[in-house]
C-alpha positions in Angstrom: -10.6 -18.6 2.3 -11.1 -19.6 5.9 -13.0 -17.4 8.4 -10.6 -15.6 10.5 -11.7 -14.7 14.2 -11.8 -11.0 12.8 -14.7 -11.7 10.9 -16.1 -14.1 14.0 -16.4 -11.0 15.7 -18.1 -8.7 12.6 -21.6 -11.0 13.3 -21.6 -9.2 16.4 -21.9 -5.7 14.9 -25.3 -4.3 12.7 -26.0 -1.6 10.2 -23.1 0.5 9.0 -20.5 -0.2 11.6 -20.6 -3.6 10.3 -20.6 -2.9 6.4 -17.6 -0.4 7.3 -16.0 -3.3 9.1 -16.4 -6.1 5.8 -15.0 -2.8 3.8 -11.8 -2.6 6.0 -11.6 -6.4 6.2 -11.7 -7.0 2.4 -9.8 -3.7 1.3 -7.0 -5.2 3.8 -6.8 -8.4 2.1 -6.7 -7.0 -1.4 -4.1 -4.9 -0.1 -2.1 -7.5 0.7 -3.0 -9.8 -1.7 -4.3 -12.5 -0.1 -7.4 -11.3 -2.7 -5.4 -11.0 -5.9 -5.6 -8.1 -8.7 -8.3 -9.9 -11.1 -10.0 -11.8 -8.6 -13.9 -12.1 -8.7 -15.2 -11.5 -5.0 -18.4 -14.2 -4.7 -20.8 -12.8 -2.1 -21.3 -16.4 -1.2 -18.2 -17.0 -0.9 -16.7 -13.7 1.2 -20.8 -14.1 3.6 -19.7 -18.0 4.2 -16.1 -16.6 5.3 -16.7 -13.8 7.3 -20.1 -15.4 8.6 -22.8 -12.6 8.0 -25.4 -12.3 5.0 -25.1 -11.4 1.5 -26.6 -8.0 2.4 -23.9 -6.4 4.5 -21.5 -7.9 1.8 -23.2 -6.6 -1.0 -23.1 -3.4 0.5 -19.1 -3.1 1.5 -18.5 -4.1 -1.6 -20.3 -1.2 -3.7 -18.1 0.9 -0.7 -15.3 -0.8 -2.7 -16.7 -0.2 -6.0 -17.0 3.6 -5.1 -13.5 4.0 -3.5 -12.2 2.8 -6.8 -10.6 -1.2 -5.5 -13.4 -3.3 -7.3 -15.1 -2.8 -10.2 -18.4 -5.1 -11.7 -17.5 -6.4 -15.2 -20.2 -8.3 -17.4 -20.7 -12.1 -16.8 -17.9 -11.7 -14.0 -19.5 -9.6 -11.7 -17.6 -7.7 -8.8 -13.6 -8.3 -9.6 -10.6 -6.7 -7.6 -9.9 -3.4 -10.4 -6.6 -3.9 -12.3 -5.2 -0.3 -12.5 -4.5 1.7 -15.5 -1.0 2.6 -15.6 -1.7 6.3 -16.4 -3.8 6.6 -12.8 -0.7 5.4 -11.3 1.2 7.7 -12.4 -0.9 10.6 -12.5 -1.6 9.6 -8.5 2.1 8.5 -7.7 2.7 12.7 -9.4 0.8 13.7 -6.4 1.7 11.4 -3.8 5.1 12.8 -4.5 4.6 16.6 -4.1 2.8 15.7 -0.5 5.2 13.6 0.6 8.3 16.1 -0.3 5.9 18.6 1.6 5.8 16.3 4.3 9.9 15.2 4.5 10.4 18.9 4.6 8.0 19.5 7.0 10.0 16.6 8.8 13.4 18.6 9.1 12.3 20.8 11.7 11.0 18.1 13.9 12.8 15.3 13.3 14.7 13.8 16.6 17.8 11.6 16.7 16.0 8.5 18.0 13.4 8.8 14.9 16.3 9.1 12.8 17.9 5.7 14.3 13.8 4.1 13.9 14.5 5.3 10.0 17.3 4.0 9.5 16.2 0.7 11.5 13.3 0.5 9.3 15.6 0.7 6.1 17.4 -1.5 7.2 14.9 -4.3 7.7 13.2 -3.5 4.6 16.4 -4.4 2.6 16.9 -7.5 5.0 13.6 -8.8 4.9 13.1 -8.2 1.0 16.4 -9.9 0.5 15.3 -13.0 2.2 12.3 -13.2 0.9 13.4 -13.4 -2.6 15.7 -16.7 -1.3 12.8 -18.5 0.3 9.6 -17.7 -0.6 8.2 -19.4 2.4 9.7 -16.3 4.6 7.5 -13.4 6.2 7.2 -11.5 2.7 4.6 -9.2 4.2 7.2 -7.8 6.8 9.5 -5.7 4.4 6.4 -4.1 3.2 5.4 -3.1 6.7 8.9 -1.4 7.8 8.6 0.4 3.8 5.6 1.7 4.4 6.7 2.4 8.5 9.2 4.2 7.0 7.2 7.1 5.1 4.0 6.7 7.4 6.9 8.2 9.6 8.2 10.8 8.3 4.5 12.1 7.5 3.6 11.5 11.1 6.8 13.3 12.1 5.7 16.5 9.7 3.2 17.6 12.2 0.0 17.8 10.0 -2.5 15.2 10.6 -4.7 16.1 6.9 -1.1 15.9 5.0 -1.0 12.5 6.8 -4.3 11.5 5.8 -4.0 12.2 2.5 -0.9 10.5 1.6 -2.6 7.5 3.2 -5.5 7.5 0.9 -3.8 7.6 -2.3 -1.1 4.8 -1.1 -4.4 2.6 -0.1 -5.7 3.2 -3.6 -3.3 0.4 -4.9 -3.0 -2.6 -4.0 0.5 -2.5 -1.5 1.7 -6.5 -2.4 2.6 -5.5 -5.9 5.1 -2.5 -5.4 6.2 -5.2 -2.5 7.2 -7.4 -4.7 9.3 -5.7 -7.2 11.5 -5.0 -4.4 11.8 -8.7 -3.4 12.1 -10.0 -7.4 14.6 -7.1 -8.3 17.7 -7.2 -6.5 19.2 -4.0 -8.0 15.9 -2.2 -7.4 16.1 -3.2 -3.6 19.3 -1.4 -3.5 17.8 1.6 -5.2 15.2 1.7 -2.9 17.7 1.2 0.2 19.8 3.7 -1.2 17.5 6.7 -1.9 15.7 6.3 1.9 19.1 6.3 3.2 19.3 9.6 1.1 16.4 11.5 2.5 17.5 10.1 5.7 20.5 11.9 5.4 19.2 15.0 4.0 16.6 14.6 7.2 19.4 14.2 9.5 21.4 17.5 8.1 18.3 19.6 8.1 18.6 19.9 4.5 14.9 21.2 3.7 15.3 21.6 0.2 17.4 18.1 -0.5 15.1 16.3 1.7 12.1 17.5 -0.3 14.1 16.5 -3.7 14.9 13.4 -2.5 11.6 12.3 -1.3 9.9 14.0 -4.7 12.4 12.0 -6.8 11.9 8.3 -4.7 8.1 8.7 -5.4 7.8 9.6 -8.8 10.5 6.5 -9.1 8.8 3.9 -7.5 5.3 5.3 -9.4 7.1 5.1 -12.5 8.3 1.1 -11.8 4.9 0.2 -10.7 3.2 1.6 -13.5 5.4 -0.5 -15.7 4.7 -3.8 -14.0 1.0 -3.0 -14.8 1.3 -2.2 -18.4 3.7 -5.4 -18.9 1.0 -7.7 -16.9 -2.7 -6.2 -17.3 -3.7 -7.2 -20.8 -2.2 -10.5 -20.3 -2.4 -11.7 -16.7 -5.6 -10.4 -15.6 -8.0 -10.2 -18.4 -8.9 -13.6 -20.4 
């Protein structure tokens, strides 16, 4: 890894700010997966790259340790945490109940130019997905960005900042590239996925409470389901050896 002027500008800070800054930086690179699933994170390495000590390292990474991203495995030390499928389920169960909460929430509130920025979002999600699964050189971060714009909007648009916040820390307990990616290496489940946002769109745009809630509870639990699969097909293989 190279260091980034991000982490230029992290020498500048001292005490917690700055272990709360090498947190945020590292979680964000996990999350994208620019640090895979299974990767060991070197304190040499990551204080050489973002140009600070091992000290503030070693600290923002037992932050990571307690949030649940890393865990430290005998002989390997500090490794990005492969998930148990069961966890994502049992936390993709809840994520779905808050965010039905929030779609219905959403009904009330909901204007016609954030139904248009939905729709947009969709849209580019299913473009952007599509393209990156003909060239892998394309932007694949960008159809993950208008996915999660997408839901990050409607729980914005529900009017309750702690419902907001909570969905966000259980979708920042996974790792965001891998649910990205089965909708860019799964064409049918890219239309799935187009296809049930365009159905809670609907439901938002009728000011169908009840469907918008069903369809919201049902694309969660869906997309937990899928993701929990790709870990039980790939975590006793891939990552451990």
């Amino acid at each position: 890894m190279t260091q980034t002027t991000d982490a230029l500008t992290s020498s500048n800070k001292s005490g917690s700010a700055l272990v709360d800054d090498l947190a945020s930086q590292i979680r964000d690179r996990i999350m994208t997966g620019e640090i895979p699933i299974g990767a060991q994170l070197r304190q040499a390495e990551l204080a050489s790259n973002f140009g600070v000590s091992r000290t503030p390292i070693r600290e923002a990474l037992r932050q990571l340790q307690t949030g649940g991203l890393i865990e430290v495995l005998p002989h390997r030390g500090a490794v990005v945490r492969v998930p148990a499928p069961w966890e994502v389920r049992e936390s993709y169960e809840v994520r779905a109940e808050l965010e039905a909460l929030a779609a219905a929430r959403a009904v009330s509130r909901i204007t016609r130019a954030q139904i248009d920025d939905l729709r947009g979002a969709n849209k580019e999600m299913f473009d952007t997905s599509a393209a990156a699964a003909q060239d892998p050189a394309s932007d694949t971060p960008a159809h993950q960005q208008n996915n999660d714009l997408f839901h990050t909007l409607i729980s914005s648009i529900s009017g309750n900042a702690r419902l907001t916040k909570t969905i966000d820390d259980i979708n920042t307990t996974f790792p965001r590239n891998v649910s990205a990616q089965l909708v860019v290496t799964d064409a049918r489940h890219r239309e799935e996925n187009f296809q049930e946002h365009e159905r809670i769109i609907d439901a938002l745009a009728a000011g169908d409470t009840a469907q918008a809630a069903k369809e919201m509870r049902e694309h969660v639990i869906k997309a937990g389901e899928q993701l929990a699969h790709w870990y039980e097909q790939r975590s006793s293989t891939v990552f451990h050896g």
